[in-house]
C-alpha positions in Angstrom: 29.6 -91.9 297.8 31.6 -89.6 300.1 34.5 -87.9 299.0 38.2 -89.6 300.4 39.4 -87.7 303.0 42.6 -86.3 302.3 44.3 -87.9 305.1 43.4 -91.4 306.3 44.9 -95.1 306.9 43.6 -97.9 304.6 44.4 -101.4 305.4 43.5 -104.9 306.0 42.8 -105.3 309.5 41.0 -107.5 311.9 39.5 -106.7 315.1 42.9 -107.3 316.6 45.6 -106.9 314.3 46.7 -104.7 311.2 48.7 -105.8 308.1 51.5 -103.9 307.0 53.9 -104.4 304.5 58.2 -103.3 303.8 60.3 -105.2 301.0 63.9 -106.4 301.9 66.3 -108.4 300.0 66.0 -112.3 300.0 68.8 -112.4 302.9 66.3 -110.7 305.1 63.0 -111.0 303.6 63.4 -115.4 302.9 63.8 -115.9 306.4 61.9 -113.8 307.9 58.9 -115.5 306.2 59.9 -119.1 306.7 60.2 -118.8 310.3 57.1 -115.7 310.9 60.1 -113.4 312.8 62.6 -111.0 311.8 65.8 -112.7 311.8 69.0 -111.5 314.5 70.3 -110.1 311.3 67.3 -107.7 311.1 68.6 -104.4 312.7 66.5 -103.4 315.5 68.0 -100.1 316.6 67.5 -98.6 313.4 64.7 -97.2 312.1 62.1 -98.7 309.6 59.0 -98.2 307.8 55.7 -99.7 307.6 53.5 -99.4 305.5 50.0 -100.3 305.3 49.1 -99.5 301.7 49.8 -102.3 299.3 50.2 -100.3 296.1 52.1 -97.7 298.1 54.7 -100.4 298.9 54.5 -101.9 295.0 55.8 -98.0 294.5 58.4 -97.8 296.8 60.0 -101.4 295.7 59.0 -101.0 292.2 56.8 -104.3 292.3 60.0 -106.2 294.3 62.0 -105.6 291.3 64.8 -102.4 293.4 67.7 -103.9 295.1 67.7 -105.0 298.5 63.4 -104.8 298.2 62.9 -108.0 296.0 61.2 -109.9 298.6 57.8 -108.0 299.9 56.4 -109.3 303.1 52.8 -108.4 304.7 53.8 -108.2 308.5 50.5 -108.7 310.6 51.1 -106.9 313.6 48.7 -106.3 317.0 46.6 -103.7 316.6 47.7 -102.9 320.4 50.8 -102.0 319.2 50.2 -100.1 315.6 48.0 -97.9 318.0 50.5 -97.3 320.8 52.9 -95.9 317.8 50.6 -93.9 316.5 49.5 -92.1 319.8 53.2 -91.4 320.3 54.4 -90.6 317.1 55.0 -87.2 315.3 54.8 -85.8 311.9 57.7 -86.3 310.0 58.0 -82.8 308.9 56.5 -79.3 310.6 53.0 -78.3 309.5 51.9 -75.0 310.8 48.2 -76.5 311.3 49.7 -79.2 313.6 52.5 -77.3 315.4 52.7 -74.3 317.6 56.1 -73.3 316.4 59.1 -75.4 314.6 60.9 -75.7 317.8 57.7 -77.8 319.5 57.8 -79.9 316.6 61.8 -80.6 316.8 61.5 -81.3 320.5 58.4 -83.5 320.2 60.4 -85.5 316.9 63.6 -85.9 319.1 61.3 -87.7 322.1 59.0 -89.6 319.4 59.7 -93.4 319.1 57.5 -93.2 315.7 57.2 -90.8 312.9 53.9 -90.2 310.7 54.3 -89.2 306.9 51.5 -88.8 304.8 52.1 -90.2 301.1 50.0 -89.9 298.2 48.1 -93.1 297.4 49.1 -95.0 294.4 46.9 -96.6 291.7 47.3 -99.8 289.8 49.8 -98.3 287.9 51.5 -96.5 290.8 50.5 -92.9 289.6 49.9 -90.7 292.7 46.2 -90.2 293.5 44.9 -87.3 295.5 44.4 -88.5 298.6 47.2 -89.7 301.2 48.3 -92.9 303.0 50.3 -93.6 306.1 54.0 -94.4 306.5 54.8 -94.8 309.9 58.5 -94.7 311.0 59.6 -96.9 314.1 62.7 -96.2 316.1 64.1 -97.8 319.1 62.4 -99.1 321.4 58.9 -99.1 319.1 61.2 -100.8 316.3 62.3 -103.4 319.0 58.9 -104.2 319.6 57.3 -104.4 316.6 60.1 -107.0 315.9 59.7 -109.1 319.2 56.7 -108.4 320.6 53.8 -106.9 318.2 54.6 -109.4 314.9 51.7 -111.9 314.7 52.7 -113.7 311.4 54.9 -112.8 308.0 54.0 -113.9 304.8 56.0 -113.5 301.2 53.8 -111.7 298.7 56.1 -111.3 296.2 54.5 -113.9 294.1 51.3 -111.8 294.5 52.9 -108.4 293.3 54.5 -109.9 290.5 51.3 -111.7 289.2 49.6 -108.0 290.0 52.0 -106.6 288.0 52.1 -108.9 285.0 48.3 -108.1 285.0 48.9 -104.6 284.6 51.6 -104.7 282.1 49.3 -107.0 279.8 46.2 -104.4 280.6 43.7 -106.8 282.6 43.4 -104.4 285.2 40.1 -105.8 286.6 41.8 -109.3 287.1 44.4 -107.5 289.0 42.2 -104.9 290.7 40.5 -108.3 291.6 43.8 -109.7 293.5 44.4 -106.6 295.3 44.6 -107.2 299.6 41.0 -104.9 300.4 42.0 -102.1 302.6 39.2 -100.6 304.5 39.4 -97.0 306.9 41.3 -97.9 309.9 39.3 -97.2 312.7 42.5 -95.1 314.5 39.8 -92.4 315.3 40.8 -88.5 315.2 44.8 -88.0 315.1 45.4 -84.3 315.7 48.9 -84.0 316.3 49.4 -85.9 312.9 47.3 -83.7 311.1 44.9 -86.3 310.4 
């Protein structure tokens, strides 16, 4: 078996759509589900962050337990429109590799409608692993749209996290290894100007 490539985007995709996943509170999150939209009350000119790594979001929301991240939704979104984002997005940070100089990579983050960072990978019991997963960052108008336009359906998986995580905490990790959402490579092909 090959090693994991440093860099690369794991999810559960179809041949046209991607699943991604953020955590709100139940004000946000509820609705959203029940009716497979983001509610008017869902900020569209800010920015937010998708993520397609499951146990990267259990991390960041602590298993839906953190305020305002109790409710975890997997947001199926067009493929179309993941793939617009990240053709126009930009790294997050500078990386010498990627940029020609700190001042390209300000100007080409200030005309970006998505940012790229590269997070290490968690494990069942959300300790960092050695290879990276994608957060991608959605402003303006890409925010707008993957609101209104690129949002297929929205499903709650909180139950699912919290019966992943009281599999953990007893210590049957193969039953909840077994429950896991099975991310494969994301065929995004080469993705130079994210150092990917």
């Amino acid at each position: 078996m090959p090693p994991e490539p440093t860099r690369r985007i794991r999810a559960v995709h179809t041949a046209d759509t991607i699943t991604v996943y953020q955590a709100y509170g139940p004000h946000l999150g509820l609705p959203a589900a029940r009716d497979g939209r983001f509610p008017p009350a869902w900020k569209r000119e800010r920015m937010t962050w998708i993520k397609p790594s499951f146990l990267w979001m259990m991390y960041r929301c602590g298993w839906g337990t953190k305020a305002d991240q109790e409710t975890v939704l997997a947001v199926e979104i067009t493929r179309a429109g993941f793939d617009d984002a990240l053709r126009r997005a930009c790294l997050s940070h500078y990386e010498a590799a990627t940029h020609p100089d700190h001042g390209a990579w300000r100007d080409a983050l200030r005309a970006a409608p998505a940012r790229v960072q590269w997070d290490p990978e968690r494990d069942l019991h959300l300790n960092p692993l050695p290879h990276r997963s994608l957060q991608l960052g959605l402003s303006g108008p890409a925010s707008r749209a993957y609101a209104d336009t690129w949002t297929v359906s929205i499903r709650d998986v909180t139950p699912l996290a919290r019966e992943i995580h009281a599999l953990v905490r007893s210590g049957d990790e193969v039953a909840a290894r077994a429950l896991l959402p099975v991310e494969t490579p994301y065929p995004a092909g080469p993705l130079p100007h994210l150092g990917a």
